[in-house]
N, C-alpha and C positions, 0 to 999 in steps of 0.2 A: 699822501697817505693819511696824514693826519685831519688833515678838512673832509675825506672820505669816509673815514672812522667816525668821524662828529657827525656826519650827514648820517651814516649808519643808525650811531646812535641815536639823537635826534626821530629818525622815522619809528626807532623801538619804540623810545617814549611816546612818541604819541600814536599808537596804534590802535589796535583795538581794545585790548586789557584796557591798556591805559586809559582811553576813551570811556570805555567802561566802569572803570573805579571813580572816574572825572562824575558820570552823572547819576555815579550811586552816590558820592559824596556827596551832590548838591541835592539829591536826594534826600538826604540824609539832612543836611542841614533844615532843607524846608519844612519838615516832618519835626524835627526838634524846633523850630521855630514857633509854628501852627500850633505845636503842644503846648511850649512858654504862653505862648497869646491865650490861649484857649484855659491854662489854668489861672493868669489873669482874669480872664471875664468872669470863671468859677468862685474867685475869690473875691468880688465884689458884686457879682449877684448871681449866682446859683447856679444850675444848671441851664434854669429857667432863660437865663438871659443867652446863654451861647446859641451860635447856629453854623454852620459849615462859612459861609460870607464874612461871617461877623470876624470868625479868627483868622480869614485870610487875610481881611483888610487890617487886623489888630498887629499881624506878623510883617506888614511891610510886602504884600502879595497882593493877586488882582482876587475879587472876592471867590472867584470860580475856581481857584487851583486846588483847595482844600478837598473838592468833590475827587480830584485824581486821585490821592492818597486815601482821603477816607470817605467811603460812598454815601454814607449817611451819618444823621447825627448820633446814632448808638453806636458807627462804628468809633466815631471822635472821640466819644463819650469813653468806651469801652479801650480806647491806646490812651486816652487823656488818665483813667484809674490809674492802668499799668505805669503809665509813666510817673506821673506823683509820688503812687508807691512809692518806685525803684528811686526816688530821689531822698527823698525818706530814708528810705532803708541803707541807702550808699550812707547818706549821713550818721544814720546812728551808729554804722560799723564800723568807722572810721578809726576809733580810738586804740592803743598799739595795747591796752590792758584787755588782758584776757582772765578766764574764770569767773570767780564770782564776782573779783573787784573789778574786772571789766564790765561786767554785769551792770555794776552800781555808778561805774563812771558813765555809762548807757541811756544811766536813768537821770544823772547829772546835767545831759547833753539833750535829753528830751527837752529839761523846762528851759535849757539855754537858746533852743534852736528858735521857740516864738518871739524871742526880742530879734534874732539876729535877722528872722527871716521870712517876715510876718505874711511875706503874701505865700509862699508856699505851705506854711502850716494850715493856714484858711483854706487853702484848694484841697487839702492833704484832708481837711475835717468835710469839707463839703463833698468830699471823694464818699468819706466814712458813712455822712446821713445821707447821700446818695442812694449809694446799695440797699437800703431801706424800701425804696418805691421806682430801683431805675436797672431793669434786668441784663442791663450792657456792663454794669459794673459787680454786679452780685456777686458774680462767680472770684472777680479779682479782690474784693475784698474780704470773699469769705478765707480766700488761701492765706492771705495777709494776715487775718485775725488765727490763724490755725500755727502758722510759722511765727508770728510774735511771739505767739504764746507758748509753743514750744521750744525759741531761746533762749524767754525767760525761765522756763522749767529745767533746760541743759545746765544756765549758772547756777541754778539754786541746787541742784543736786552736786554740780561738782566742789559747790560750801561745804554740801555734805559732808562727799568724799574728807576734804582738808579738815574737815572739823571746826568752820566756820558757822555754822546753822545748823540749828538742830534736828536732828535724827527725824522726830514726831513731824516734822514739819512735809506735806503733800504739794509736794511740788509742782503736778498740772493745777490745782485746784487753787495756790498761793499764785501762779503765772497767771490766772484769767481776773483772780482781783487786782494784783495788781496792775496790769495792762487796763483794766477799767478807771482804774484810779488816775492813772499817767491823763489818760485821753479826756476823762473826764472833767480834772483839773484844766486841763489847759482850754479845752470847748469852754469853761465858765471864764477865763481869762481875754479870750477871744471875745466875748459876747461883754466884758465890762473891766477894762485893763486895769481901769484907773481904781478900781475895789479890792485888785489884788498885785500885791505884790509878789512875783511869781519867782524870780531869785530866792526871794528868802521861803515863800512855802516851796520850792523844791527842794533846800538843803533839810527843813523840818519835816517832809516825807520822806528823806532818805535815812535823817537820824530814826526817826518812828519805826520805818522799815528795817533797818538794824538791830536795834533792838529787837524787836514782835518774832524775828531771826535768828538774835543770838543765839549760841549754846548756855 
């Protein structure tokens, strides 16, 4: 009864669901693979250098698989934004501070993420000047640039609220400077590390930003 039971279950396991879950996973994995590889190549030469081959072979794949998942190079291009994004974006949320000094601990974690994690910040900016001239990613970075920016404007108003930030202060219009600033900063750190020391100008833009803030 009991080696029947096991043979029972045994056959569940491996049925069709099961089967099914098995090669959405590797699925899954090959697809996060392709992306890793592919924001690799972004990160050290542009869009220009990727091409559907290049990240198969860069993922540990035969060059031609990349075509089953993504049919062309705007579609790569266009999961390659998404995915950077949302890697990004998992990162800066991470932090267990909420309201305004989540906000600022947010902004803390911005300039710490380009030491700890330099090739996804470079894929993350080359996502950015992308969208500029490359219509697979426009659309994903213009919602990026609309949801950052409306983050930043939910902390700064619930300072408000608390009485942490002054009243006068316009909160969408303070959210798009300073998301320019954030991004801005660290693109000039990117392009010459060794001229800036980027720990210390993010604690001195967080002091400046407190202040320019307070009540």
């Amino acid at each position: 009864m009991i080696r029947a039971a096991r043979r029972v279950s045994e056959q569940v396991t491996e049925g069709p669901a099961s089967k099914a879950r098995t090669q959405a996973a590797r699925r899954d994995e090959a697809e996060r693979r392709i992306l890793d590889a592919a924001a690799d190549i972004v990160a050290e030469g542009g869009f220009e250098a990727i091409t559907l081959a290049e990240a198969g072979a860069r993922a540990g794949y035969s060059r031609g698989l990349p075509s089953h998942y993504f049919r062309t190079k705007d579609d790569l291009l266009s999961a390659l934004g998404v995915y950077v994004v949302q890697l990004f974006l998992t990162r800066r949320r991470r932090s267990d501070a909420s309201g305004y000094d989540g906000l600022i601990e947010s902004f803390r974690d911005y300039f710490r993420l380009p030491l700890e994690n330099p090739t996804t910040v470079r894929a993350f900016h080359a996502v950015l000047a992308g969208a500029l001239n490359t219509p697979a990613i426009k659309a994903t970075v213009a919602e990026l640039n609309r949801t950052s920016a409306a983050e930043i404007a939910a902390g700064i108003k619930i300072g408000i609220a608390a009485g942490q930030v002054r009243a006068d202060i316009d909160p969408d219009m303070q959210s798009v400077l300073i998301l320019a600033t954030l991004r801005g900063t660290v693109a000039q750190w990117l392009a010459d590390p060794e001229r800036i020391d980027l720990p210390r100008l993010g604690e001195d833009f967080i002091a400046m930003l407190k202040r320019s803030l307070a009540k």
